[in-house]
Structure formats: structure tokens, C-alpha cells
N, C-alpha and C positions, 0 to 999 in steps of 0.2 A: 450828660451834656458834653462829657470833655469829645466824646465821640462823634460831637456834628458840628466840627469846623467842616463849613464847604473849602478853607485854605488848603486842606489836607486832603482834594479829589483834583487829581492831576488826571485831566484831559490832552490826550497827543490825538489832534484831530488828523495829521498825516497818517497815523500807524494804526488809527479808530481802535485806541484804546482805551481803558481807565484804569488808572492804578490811586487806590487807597491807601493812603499814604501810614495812617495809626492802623494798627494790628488791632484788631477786634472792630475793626470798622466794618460799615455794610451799607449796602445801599439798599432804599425801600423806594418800589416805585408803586408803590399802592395807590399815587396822586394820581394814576393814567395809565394804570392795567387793566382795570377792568373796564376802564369808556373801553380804551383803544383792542381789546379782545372782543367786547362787544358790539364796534363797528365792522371789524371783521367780518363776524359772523352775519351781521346785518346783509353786508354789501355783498358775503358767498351765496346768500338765499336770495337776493335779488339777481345774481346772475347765474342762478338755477330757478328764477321766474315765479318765484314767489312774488305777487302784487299786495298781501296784506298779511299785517300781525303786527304783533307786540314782543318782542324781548325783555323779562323783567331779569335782572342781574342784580340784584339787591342793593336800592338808592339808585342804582344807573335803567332806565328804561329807554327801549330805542323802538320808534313804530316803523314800520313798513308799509307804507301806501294809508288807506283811509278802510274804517271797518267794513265789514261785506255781510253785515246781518241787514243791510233794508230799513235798520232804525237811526243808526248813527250814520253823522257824518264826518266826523274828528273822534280821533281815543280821547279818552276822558283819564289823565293821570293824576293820581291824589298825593297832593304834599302833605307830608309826615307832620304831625301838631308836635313839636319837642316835649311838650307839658300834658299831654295825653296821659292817663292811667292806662296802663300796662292793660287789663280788660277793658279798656273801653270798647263799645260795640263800632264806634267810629271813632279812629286816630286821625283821621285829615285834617287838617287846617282850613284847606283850599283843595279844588281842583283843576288843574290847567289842560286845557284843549288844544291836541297838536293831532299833524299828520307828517308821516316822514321826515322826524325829529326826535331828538334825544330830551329826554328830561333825569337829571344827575342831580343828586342834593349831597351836602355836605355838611355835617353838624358836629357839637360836643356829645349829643345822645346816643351816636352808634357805636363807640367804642372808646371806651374809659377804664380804669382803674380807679383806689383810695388807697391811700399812705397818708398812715395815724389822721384818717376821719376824712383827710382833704382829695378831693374828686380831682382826678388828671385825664383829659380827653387825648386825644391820639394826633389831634391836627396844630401841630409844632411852629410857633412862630419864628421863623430863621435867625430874629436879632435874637429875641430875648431867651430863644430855646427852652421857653414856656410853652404852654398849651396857649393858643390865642384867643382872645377874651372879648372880641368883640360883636360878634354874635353866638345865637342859640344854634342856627342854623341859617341858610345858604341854600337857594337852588336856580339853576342855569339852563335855559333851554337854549337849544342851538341846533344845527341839524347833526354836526359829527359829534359821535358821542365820547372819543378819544379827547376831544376838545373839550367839549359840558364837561367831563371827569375833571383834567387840568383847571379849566376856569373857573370849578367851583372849589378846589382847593386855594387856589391863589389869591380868587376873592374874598377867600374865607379868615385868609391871613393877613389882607391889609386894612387899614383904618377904613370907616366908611365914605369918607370923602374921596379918597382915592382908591376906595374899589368900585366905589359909582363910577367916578373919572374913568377908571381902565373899561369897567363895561358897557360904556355911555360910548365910546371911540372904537369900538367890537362892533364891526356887519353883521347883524343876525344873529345876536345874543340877548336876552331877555334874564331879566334878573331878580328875583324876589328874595329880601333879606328879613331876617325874624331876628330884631335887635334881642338884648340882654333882658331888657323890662317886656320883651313882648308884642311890641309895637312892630309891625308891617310894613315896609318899606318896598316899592318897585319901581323898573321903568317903567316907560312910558309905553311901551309895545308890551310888556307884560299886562296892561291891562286889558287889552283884547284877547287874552288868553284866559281869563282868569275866571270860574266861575260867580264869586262873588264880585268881580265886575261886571256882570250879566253874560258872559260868556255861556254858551252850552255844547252841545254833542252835534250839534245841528246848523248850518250855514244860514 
């Protein structure tokens, strides 16, 4: 912890530089490397003419255009159940129906450790420099996937009241949050996404 004072990341935005101030310091920008690499990639195949597909980048998925098998008409992407057995034949929760947009989830399930028994996940609350505690997991559709990445980190780290606020005031952001007990929480446009809001593959 002593290592993530943000006091101690001096920005010189004339010289566009960063100097870390404690030795042994680093910086991890795992919050928006892999949307922002795989919007990239997205937007290079679009302008080498690719009109459909899917990019899956593990928790980050980015479609291109709408499926071209003749059955669908929206990708069908499956949000992750946190409480799934590890064999389950099906781990989804839900499934959410996009076209040429990104769907990013953020949870305590995809990367953790234990120190003497007690479970530590990866996504670091900046006050308490704890793991944050207020949901299971977190997922953000948007169409940049650079963006879904970021929003669902940050969402993931504020209270629910104001991470609805911040997403509720987001153009073209869609939110489904999986509280501590389990409980289901989204907006309002998330519901026309959603399979179990009658949502399907088909306009």
C-alpha cells in the first residue's frame, strides 16, 4: 500500500512526462489496455473492410457489424455468473445482445490471491487501497471498447449510488451490476439488451 500514493506520480504535462516519485513504484494500466488495444484492432479491420465479427480478449469483447450466418441479427454476448462452479456446463448469468459495440465486465472472480485464508481480488480501491467491496462483479457496454474497459473499472470502485450517478450521466453506456448478495441491478437501456429482459439475437 505504501506504494500507491497517487501524491507520488508527478505529471509534467508541458514535457508529457511521468516521473514516480517512491522507488519501487509502477504503474499498471490494466484498467484500459486491453479495451484500448482492442479498439485498435477493431477499428484496423474496419478499415481494411471487414463488416462482421466478434473480438473476444478475455472479459473485453468488441463486435463488428451484425452476424452474417442468415439466423442472427445481434451477437449474443454471455455475462459471466461470479458463483458459477468452475465445470459448469453453463457459467452465464445473462446474455446481452449488441452490434458494433463493446461488452467489458469487471469482477472480484478474475483475479485474486489468499493471505492466511483471506481472499484479495486485484481491483484496488484508491482511498482505502483495499480490494473494493462493493460488488461481485460489473459489466459496461458502450461502443468504444478502450472506454467499457475504463468504465468498468471505475464503476467497479465507486459506491453504488454514485456509480449509477456517473453511469446514468454517460451517452451510450449501459450498466449491469451483480451486488455482494447477488441481487441484479441495471439501467434502463440495459434492459433492451438483456436476454432475460426478453431481449434475443433477432430484431
Amino acid at each position: 500500500a505504501k506504494l500507491s500514493d497517487a501524491a507520488n506520480i508527478i505529471i509534467d504535462e508541458q514535457g508529457s512526462t511521468i516521473y514516480l516519485a517512491d522507488k519501487g513504484m509502477s504503474l499498471d494500466v490494466g484498467a484500459v489496455a486491453k479495451g484500448y488495444a482492442t479498439e485498435l484492432v477493431a477499428r484496423e479491420l474496419e478499415t481494411a473492410g471487414f463488416v462482421s465479427g466478434a473480438i473476444s480478449a478475455g472479459g473485453n469483447v468488441r463486435t463488428i457489424g451484425k452476424p452474417l450466418d442468415g439466423v442472427r441479427d445481434r451477437w449474443g454476448i454471455g455475462i459471466f455468473n461470479p458463483d458459477s462452479p468452475i465445470f459448469s456446463d453453463d457459467r452465464n448469468l445473462d446474455t446481452v445482445y449488441i452490434n458494433d459495440a463493446s461488452v467489458v465486465s469487471s469482477g472480484d472472480y478474475q483475479r485474486y490471491y489468499y493471505v492466511q485464508g483471506v481472499r484479495y481480488h486485484h481491483l484496488v480501491d484508491p482511498v482505502t487501497l483495499m480490494p473494493a467491496g462493493y460488488y461481485r462483479a460489473l459489466t459496461v457496454v458502450t461502443v468504444d471498447s478502450g472506454r467499457a474497459d475504463l468504465l468498468s473499472t471505475e464503476l467497479f470502485l465507486l459506491p453504488y449510488e454514485k456509480s449509477r450517478q456517473l453511469a446514468e450521466s454517460l451517452e451510450d453506456v449501459e450498466v449491469l451490476w451483480i451486488m455482494p448478495d447477488g441481487e441484479i441491478r441495471v439501467t434502463q437501456g440495459m434492459t433492451k439488451l438483456l436476454r432475460s429482459y426478453g431481449a434475443s439475437g433477432q430484431d
